[in-house]
BAFI-3210 file (N, C-alpha, C; in Angstrom, 3 decimals, decimal comma, padded with zeros to 6 digits):
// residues 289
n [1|2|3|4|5|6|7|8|9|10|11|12|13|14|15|16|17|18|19|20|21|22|23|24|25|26|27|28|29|30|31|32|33|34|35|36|37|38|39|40|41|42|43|44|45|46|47|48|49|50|51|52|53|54|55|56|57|58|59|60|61|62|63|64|65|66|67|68|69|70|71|72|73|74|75|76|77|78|79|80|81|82|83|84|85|86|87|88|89|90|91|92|93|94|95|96|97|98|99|100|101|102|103|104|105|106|107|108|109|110|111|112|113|114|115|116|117|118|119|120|121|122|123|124|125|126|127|128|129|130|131|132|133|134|135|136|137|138|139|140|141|142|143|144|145|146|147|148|149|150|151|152|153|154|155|156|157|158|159|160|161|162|163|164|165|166|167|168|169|170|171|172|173|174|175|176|177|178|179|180|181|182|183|184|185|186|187|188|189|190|191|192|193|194|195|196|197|198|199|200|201|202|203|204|205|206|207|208|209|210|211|212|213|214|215|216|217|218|219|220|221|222|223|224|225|226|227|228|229|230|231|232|233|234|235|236|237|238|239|240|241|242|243|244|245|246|247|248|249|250|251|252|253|254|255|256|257|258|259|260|261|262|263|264|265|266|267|268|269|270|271|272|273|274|275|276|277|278|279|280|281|282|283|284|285|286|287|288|289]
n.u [-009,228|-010,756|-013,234|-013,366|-014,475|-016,893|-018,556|-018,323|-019,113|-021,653|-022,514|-025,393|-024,783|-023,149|-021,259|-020,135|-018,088|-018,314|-020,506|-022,572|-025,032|-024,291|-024,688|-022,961|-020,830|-021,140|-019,106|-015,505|-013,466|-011,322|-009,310|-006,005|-006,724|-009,455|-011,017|-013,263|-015,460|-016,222|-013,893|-013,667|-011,488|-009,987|-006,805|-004,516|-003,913|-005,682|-007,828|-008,285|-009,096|-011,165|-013,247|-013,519|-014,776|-017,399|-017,710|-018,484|-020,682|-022,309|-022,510|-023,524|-026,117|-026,694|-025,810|-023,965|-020,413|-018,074|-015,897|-012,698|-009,969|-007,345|-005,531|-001,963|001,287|003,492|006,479|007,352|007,634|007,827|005,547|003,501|003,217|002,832|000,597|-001,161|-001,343|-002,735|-005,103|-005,747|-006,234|-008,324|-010,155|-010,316|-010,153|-007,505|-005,597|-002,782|-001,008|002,088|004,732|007,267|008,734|010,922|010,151|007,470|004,576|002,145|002,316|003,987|002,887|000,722|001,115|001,062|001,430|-000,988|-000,576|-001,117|-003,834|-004,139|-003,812|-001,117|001,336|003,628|006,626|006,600|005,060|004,738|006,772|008,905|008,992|010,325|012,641|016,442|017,441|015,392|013,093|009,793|010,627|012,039|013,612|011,438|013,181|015,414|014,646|013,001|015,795|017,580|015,611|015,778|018,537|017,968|015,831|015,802|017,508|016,869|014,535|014,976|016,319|014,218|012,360|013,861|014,104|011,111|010,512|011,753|010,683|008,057|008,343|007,129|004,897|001,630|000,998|-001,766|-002,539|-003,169|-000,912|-000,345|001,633|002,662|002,609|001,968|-001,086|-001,123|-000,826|-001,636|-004,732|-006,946|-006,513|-005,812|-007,637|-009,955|-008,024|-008,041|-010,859|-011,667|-009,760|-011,202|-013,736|-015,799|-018,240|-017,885|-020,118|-021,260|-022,665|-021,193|-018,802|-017,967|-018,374|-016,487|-013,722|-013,894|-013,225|-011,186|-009,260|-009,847|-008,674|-005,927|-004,887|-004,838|-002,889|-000,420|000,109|001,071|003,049|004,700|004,993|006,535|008,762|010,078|008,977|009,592|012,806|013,744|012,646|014,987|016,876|017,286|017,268|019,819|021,260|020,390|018,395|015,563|011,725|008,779|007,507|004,866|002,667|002,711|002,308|003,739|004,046|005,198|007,207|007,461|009,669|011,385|011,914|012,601|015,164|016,869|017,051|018,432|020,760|021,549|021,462|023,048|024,804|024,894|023,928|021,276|021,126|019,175|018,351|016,712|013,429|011,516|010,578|012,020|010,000|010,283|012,776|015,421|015,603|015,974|018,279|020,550|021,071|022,571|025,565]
n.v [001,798|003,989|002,297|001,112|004,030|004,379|002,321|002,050|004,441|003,821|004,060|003,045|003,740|005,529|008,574|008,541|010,144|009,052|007,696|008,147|008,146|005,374|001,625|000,714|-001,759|-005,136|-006,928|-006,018|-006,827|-007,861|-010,015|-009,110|-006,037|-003,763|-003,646|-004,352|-001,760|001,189|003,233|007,215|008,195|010,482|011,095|013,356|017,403|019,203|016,886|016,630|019,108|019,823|017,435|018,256|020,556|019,480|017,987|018,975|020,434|018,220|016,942|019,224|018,866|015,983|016,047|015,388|013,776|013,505|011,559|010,638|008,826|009,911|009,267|009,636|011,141|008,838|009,073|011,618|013,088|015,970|017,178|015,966|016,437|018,995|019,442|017,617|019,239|021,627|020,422|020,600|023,359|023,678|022,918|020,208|017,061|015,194|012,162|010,347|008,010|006,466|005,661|002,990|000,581|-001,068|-002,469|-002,594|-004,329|-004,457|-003,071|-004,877|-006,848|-006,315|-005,303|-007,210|-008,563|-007,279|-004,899|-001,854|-001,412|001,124|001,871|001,584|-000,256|-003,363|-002,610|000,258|003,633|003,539|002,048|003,388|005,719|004,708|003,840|004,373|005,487|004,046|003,775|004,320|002,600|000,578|-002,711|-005,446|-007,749|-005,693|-003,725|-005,173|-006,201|-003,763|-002,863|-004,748|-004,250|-001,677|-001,764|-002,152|000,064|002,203|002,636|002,713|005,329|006,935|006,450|007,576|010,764|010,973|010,781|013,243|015,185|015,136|016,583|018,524|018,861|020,089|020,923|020,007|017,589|013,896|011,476|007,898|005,126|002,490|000,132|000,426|000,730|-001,427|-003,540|-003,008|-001,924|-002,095|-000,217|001,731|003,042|003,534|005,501|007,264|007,985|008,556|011,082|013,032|013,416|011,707|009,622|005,984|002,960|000,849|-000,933|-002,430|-002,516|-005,807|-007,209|-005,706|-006,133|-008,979|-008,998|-006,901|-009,392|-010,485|-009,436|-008,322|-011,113|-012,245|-010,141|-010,765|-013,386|-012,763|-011,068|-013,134|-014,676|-012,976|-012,113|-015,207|-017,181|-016,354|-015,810|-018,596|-019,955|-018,088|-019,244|-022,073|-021,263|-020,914|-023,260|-024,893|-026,396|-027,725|-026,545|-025,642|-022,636|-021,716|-022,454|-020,338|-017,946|-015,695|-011,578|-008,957|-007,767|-009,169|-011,048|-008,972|-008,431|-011,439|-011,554|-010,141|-010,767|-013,189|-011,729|-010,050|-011,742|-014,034|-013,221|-013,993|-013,125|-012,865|-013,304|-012,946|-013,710|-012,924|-011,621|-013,448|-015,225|-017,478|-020,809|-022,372|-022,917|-024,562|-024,803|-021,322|-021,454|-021,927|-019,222|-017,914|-015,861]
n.w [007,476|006,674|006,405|008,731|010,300|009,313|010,145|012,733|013,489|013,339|010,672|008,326|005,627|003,173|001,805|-001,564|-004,329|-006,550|-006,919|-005,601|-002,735|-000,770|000,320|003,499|002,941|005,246|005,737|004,652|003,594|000,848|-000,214|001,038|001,790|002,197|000,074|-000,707|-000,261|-001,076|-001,332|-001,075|-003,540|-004,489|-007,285|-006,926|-006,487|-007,047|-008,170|-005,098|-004,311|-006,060|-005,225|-002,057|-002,585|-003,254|-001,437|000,918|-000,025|-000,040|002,775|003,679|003,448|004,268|006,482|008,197|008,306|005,482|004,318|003,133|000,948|-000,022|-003,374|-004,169|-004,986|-003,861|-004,040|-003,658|-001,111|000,113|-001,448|-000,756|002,033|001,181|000,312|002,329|004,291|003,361|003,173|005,778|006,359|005,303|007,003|006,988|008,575|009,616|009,288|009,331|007,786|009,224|007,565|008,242|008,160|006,089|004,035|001,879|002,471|001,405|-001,337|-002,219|-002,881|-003,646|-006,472|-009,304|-011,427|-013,226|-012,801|-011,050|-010,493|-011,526|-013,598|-014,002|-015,600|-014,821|-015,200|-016,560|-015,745|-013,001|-012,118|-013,364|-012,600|-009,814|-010,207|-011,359|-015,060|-016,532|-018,629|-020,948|-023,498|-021,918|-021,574|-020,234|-018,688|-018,255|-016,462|-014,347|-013,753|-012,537|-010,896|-009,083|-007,672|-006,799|-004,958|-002,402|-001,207|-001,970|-000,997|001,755|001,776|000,782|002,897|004,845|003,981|004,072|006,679|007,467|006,335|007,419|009,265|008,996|008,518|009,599|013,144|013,958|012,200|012,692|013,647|013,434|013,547|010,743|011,836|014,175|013,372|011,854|014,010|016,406|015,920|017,341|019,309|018,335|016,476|018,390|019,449|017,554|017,098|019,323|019,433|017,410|018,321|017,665|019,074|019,514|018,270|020,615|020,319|017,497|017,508|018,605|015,847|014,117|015,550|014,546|011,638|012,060|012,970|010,974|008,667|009,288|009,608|006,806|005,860|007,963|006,604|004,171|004,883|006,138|003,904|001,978|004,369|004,944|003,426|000,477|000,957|001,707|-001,313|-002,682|-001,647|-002,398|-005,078|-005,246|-004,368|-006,182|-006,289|-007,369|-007,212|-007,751|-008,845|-009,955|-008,582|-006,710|-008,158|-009,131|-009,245|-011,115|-009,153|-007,345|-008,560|-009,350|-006,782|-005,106|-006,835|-005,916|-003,242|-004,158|-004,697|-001,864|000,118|-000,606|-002,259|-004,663|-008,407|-010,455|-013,767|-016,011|-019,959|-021,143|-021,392|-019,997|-016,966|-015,378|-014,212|-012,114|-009,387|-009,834|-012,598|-012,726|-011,087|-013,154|-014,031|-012,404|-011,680]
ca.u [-009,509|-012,072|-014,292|-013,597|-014,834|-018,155|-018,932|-017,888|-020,160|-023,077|-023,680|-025,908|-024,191|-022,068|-021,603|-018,883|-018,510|-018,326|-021,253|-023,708|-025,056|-024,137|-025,010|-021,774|-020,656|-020,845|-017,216|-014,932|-012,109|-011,490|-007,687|-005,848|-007,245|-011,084|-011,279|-014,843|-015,332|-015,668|-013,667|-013,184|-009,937|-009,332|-006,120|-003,573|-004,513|-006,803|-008,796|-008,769|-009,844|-013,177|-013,893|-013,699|-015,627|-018,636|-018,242|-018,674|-022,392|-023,026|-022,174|-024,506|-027,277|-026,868|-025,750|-022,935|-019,498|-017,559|-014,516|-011,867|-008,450|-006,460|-004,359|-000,797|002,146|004,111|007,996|007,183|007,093|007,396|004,542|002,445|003,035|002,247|-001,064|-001,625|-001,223|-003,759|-006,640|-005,921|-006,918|-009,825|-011,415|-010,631|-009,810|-006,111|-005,160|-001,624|-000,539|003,506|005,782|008,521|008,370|011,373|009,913|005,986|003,982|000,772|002,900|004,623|001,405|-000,732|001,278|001,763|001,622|-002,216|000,000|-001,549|-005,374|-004,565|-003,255|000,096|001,690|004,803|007,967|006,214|004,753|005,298|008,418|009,668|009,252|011,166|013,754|017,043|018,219|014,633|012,563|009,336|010,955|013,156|012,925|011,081|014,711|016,044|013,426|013,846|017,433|017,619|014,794|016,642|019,720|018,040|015,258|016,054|018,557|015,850|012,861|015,962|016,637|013,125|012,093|014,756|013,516|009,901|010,543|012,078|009,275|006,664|008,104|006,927|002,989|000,735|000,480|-003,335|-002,405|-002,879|-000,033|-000,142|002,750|001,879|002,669|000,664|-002,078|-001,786|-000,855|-002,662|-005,467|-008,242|-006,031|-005,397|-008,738|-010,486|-007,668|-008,699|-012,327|-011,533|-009,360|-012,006|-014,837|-016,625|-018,390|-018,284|-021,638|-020,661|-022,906|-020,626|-017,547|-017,635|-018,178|-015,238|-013,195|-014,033|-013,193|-009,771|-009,065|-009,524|-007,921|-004,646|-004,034|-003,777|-001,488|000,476|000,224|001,865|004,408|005,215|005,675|007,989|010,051|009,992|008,681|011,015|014,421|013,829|013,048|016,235|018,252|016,506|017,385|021,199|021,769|020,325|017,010|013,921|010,457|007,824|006,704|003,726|001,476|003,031|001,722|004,967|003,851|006,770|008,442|008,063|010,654|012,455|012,408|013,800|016,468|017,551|017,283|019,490|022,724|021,932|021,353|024,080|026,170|025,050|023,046|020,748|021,470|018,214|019,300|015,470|012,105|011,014|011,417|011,681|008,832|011,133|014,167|016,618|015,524|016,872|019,795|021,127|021,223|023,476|026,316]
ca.v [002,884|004,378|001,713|001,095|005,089|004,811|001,222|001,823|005,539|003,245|004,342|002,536|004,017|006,923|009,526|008,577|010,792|008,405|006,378|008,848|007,313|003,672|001,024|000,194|-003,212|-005,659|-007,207|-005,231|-007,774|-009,002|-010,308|-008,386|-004,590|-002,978|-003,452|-003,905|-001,031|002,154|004,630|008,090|007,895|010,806|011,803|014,637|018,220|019,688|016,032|016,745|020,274|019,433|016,305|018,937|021,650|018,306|016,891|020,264|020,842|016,782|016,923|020,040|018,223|015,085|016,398|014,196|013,923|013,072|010,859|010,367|008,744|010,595|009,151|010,922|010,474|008,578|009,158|013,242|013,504|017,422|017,612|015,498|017,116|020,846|018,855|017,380|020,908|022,273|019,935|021,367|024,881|023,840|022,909|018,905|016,444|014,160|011,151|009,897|006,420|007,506|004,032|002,576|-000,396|-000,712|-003,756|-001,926|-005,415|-003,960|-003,009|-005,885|-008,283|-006,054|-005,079|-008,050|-008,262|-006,690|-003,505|-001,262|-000,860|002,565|002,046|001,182|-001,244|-003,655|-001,769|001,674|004,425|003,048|001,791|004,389|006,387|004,227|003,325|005,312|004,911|003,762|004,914|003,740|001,698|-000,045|-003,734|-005,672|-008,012|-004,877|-003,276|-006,242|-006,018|-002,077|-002,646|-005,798|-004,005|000,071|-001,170|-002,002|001,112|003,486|002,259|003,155|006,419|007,387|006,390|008,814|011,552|011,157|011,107|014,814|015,919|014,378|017,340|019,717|018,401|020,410|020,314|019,501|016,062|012,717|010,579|006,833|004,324|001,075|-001,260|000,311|000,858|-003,093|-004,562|-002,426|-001,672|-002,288|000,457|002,614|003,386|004,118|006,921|007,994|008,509|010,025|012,282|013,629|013,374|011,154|007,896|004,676|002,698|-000,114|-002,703|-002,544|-003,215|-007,084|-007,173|-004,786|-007,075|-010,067|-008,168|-006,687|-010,248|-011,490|-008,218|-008,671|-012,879|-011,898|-008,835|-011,862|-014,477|-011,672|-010,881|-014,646|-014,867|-012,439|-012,580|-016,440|-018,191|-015,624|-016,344|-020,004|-019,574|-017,742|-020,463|-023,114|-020,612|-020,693|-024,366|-026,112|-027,617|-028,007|-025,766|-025,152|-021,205|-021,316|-021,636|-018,457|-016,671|-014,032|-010,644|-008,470|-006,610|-010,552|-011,298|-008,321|-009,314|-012,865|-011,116|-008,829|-011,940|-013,995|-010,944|-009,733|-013,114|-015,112|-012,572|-014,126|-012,421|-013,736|-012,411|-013,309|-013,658|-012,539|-011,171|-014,612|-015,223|-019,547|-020,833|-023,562|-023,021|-025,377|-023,590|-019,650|-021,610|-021,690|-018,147|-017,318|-014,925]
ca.w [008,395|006,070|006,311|010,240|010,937|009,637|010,860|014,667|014,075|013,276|009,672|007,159|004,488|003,386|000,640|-002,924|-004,769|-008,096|-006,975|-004,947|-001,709|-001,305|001,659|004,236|003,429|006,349|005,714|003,578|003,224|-000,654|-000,103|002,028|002,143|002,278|-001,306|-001,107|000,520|-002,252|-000,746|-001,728|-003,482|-005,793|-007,192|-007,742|-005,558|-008,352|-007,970|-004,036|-004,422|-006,597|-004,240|-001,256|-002,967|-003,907|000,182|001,625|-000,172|000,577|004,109|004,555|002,842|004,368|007,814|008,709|007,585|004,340|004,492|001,803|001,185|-001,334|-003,623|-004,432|-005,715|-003,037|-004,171|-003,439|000,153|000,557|-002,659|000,115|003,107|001,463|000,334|003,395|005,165|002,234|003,862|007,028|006,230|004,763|007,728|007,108|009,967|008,794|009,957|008,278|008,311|008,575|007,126|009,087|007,405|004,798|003,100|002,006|001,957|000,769|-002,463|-003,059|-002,865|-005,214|-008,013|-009,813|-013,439|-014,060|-012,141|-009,414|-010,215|-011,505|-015,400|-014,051|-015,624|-014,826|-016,001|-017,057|-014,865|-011,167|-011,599|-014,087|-011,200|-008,699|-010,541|-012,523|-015,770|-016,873|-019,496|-021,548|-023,828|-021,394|-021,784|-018,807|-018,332|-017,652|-015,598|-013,465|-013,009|-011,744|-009,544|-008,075|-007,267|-006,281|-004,581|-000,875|-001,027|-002,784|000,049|002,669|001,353|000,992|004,146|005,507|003,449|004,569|008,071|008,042|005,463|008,277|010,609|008,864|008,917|010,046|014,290|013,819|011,636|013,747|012,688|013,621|012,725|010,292|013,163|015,589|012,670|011,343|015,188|017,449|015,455|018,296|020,162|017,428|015,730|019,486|019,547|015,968|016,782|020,397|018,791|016,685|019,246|017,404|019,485|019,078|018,728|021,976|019,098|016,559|017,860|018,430|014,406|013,953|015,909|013,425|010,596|012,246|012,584|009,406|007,949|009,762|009,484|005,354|006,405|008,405|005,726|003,270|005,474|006,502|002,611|002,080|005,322|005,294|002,065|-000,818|001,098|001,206|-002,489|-003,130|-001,558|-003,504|-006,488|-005,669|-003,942|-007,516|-005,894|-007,955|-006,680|-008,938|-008,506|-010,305|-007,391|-006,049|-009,416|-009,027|-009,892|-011,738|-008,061|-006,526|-009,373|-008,791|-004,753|-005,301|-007,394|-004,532|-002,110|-004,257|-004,386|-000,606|001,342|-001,315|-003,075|-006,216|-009,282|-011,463|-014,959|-017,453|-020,998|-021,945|-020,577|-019,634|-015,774|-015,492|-012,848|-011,339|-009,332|-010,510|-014,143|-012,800|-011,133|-014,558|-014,910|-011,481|-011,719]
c.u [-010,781|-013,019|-014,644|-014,529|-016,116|-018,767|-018,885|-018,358|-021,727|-023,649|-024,296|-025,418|-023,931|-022,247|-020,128|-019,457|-018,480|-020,041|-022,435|-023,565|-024,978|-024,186|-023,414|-021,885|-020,448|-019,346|-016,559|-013,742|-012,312|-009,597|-007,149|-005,952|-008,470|-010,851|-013,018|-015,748|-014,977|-015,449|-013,540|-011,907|-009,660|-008,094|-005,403|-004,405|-005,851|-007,750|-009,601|-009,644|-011,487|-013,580|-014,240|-014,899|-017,256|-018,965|-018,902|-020,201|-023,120|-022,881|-023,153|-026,106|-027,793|-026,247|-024,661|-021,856|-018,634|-016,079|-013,457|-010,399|-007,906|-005,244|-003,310|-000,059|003,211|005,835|008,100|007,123|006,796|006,024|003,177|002,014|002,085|000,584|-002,008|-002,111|-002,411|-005,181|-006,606|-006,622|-007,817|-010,578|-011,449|-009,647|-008,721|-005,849|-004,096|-001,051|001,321|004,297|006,888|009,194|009,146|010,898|007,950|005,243|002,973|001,422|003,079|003,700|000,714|-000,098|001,633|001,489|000,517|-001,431|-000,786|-002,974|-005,461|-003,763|-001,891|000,595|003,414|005,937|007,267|006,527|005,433|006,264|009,326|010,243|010,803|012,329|014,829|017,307|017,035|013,447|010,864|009,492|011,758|012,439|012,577|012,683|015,700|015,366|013,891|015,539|017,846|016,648|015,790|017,938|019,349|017,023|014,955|016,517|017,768|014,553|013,699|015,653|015,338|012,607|012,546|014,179|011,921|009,646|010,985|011,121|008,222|007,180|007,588|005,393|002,378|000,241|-000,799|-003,391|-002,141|-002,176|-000,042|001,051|001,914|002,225|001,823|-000,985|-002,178|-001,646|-001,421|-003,674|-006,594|-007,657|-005,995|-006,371|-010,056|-009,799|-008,314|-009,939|-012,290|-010,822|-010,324|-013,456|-015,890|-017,111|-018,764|-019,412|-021,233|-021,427|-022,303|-019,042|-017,119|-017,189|-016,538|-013,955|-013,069|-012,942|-011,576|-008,972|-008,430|-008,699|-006,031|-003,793|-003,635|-003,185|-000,396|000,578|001,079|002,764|005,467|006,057|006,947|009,332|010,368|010,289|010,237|012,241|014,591|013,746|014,542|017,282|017,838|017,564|019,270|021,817|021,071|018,874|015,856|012,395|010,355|007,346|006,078|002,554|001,490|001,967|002,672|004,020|005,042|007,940|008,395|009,443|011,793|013,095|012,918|015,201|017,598|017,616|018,680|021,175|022,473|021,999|022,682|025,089|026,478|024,480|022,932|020,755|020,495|018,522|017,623|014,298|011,518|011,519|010,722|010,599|009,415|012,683|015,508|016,710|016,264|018,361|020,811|021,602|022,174|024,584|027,472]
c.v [003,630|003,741|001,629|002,611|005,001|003,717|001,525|003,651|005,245|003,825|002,591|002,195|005,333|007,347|009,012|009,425|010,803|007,985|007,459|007,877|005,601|003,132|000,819|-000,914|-003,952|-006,381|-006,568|-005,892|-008,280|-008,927|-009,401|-007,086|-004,580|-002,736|-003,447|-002,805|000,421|003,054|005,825|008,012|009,117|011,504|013,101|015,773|018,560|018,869|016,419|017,970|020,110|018,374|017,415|019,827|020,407|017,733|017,827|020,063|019,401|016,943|018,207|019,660|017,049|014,984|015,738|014,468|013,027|012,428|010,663|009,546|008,679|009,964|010,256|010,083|010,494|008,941|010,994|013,530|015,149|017,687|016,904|015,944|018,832|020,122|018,219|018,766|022,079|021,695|020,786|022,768|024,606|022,961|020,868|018,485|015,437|013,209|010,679|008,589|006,734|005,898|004,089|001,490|-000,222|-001,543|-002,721|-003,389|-005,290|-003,764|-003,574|-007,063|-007,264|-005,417|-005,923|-007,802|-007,305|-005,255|-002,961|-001,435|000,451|002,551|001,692|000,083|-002,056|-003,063|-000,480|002,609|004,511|003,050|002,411|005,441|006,367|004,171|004,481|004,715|003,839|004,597|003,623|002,254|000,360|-001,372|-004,808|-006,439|-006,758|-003,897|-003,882|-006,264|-004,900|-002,249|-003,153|-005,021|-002,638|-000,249|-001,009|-000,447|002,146|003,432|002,876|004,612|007,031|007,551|007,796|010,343|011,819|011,472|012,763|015,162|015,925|015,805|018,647|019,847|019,288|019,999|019,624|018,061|014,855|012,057|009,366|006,162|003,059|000,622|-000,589|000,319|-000,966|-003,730|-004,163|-001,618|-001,629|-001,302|001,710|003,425|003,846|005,718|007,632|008,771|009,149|010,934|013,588|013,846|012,360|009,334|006,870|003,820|000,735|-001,279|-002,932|-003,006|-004,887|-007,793|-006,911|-005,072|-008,050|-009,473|-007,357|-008,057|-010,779|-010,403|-009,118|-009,843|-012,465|-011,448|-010,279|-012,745|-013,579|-011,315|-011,811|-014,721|-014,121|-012,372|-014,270|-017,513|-017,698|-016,547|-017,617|-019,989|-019,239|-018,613|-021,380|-022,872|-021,251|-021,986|-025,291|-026,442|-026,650|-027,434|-025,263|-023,876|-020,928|-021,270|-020,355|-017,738|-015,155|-013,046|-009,956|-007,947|-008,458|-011,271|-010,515|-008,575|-010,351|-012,521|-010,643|-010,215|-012,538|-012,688|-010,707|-010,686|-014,093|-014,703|-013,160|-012,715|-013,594|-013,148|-012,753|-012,852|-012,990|-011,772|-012,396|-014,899|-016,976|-019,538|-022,019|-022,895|-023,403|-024,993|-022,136|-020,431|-021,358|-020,550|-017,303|-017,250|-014,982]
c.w [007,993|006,211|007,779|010,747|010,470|010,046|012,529|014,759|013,412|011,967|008,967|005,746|004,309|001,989|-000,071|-003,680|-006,475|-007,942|-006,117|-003,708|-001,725|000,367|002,087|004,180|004,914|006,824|004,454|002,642|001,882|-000,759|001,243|002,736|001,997|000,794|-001,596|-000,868|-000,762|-001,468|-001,381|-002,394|-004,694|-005,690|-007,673|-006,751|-006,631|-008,090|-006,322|-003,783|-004,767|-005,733|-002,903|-001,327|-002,699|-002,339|001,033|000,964|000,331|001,936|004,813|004,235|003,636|006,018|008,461|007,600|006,136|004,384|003,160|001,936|-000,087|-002,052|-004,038|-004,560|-004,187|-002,879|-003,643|-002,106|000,380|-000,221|-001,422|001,248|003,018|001,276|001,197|004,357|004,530|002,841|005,110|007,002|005,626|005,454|008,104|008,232|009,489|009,491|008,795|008,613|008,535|008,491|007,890|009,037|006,259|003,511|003,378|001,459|000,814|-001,080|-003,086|-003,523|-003,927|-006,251|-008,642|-011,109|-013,908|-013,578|-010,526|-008,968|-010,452|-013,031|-015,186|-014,619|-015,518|-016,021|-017,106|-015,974|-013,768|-011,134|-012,457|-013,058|-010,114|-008,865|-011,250|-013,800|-016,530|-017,956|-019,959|-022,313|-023,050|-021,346|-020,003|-017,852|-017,513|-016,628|-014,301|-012,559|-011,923|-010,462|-008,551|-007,601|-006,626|-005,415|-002,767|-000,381|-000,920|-001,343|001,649|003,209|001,417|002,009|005,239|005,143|004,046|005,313|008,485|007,086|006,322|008,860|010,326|008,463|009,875|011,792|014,715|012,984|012,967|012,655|013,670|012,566|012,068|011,203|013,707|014,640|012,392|013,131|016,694|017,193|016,427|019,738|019,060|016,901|016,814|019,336|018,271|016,601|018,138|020,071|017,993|017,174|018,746|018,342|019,156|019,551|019,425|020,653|018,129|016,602|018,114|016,619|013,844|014,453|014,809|012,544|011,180|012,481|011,464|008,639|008,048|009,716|007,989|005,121|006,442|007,506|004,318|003,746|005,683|004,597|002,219|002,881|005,461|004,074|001,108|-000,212|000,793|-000,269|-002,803|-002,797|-002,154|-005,041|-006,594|-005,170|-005,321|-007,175|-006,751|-006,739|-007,465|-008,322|-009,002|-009,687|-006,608|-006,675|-008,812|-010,067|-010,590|-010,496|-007,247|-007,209|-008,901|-007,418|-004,656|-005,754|-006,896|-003,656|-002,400|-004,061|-003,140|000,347|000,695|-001,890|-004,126|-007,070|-010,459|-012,604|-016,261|-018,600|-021,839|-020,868|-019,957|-018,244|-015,750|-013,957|-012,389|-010,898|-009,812|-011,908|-013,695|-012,043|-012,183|-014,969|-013,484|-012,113|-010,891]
res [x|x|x|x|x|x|x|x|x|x|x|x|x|x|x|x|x|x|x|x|x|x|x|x|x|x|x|x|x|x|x|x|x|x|x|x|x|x|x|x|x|x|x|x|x|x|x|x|x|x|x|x|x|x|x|x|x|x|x|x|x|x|x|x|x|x|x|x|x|x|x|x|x|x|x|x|x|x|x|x|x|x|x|x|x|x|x|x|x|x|x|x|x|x|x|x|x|x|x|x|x|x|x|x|x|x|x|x|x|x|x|x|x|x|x|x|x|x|x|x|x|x|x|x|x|x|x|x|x|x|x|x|x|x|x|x|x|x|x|x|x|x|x|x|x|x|x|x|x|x|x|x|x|x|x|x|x|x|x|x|x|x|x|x|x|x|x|x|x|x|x|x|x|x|x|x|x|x|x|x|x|x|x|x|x|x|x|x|x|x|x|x|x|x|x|x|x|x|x|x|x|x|x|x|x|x|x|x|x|x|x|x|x|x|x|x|x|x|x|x|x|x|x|x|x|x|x|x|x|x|x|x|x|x|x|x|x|x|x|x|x|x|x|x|x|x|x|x|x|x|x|x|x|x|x|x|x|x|x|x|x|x|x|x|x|x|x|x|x|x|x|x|x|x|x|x|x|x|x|x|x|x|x|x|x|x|x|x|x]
***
């Protein structure tokens, strides 16, 4: 979305506020998000505050506007909303993606073992977070296990929670749903920028097309995997048959997600006797419950 608003208002290039002025890549795609693409991203309010204070003197310098997308701590919804409601009075313009979506793809595809891209690593921080009955020391085997069994329930439950936290957003916040943001994206991102008066430059849009394209098939090829590929996996796991999962390359929550497949689709459990997760089916058969 960040990258779509200043492409389709015809910049060149835009203001970071790690990196000073930097050119607008022509495709942003590196896997399945605008990773190439340096967005603003700082976090915690304190981070958003000084980024605000730093866009405000750039933006009167450089005459045009400053874009950002804030990280925060996702398990907090009310801690997001008052911080969401905090941009508002200071003059900034919100757009909120709001989840509806109990399965979060984007999640489950990029935290694999290296973690988030933000110091997280498998069975610490993140999923210290997510999980109960977890700590530092806790060993990854068991990490694993808790997720596999809290985390459909926990993504449920949250969900629920978010949705009455959302009502208390700020009337001036545009909220789009992920589906209409990933599947009506070439509907979605017109309203964005008529919302905000800003127009779109009529030559840039065929591009911007492309590029929502190619965005969205790796969305779909990540989704296909999880709704499609995993289960098969998990029956593999619990009917005995042989599949090598080292072309997968499982991250640590794709482990945990097979785990959850095999007790909610089979009403087994897989019970690992170590930290070691086997990369062949007919190998974790062995370890059903």
């Amino acid at each position: 979305m960040d990258w779509s608003w200043h492409w389709l208002k015809g910049s060149e290039s835009y203001w970071n506020y790690q990196k000073g002025r930097v050119p607008l890549v022509q495709d942003p795609i590196l896997d399945m998000n605008a990773h190439g693409h340096s967005k603003n991203h700082p976090t915690g309010l304190e981070e958003w505050r000084k980024f605000i204070r730093m866009a405000k003197k750039e933006s009167l310098i450089a005459g045009e506007d400053v874009s950002l997308y804030p990280n925060h701590d996702r398990r907090d919804g009310k801690e997001f909303v008052n911080n969401v409601n905090w941009f508002v009075k200071q003059g900034v313009d919100v757009v909120v993606i709001e989840r509806t979506e109990d399965l979060h793809y984007a999640e489950l595809s990029a935290r694999g073992e290296k973690g988030d891209g933000h110091g997280n690593k498998p069975g610490h921080d993140f999923f210290i977070g997510s999980a109960p009955l977890t700590s530092d020391d806790t060993s990854v085997r068991k990490m694993r296990e808790i997720i596999s069994i809290t985390y459909s329930s926990q993504q449920r439950t949250w969900l629920k929670k978010l949705k009455e936290e959302f009502k208390h957003l700020d009337k001036n916040v545009m909220k789009v749903t992920d589906r209409d943001w990933i599947y009506k994206t070439e509907d979605t991102m017109p309203r964005i920028m008529d919302r905000f008066n800003q127009p779109i430059m009529r030559d840039r849009v065929a591009h911007w097309h492309d590029v929502v394209k190619k965005w969205r098939g790796s969305h779909q090829n990540i989704e296909y995997f999880y709704n499609t590929t995993m289960p098969e996996i998990a029956k593999k796991i619990v009917d005995g048959e042989s599949m090598d999962l080292r072309p997968f390359e499982f991250g640590f929550l794709d482990e945990c997600f097979v785990m959850m497949l095999v007790m909610v689709n089979h009403s087994c459990r897989l019970v690992l006797t170590d930290d070691n997760f086997p990369k062949n089916t007919k190998d974790l058969h062995k370890f059903l419950k």
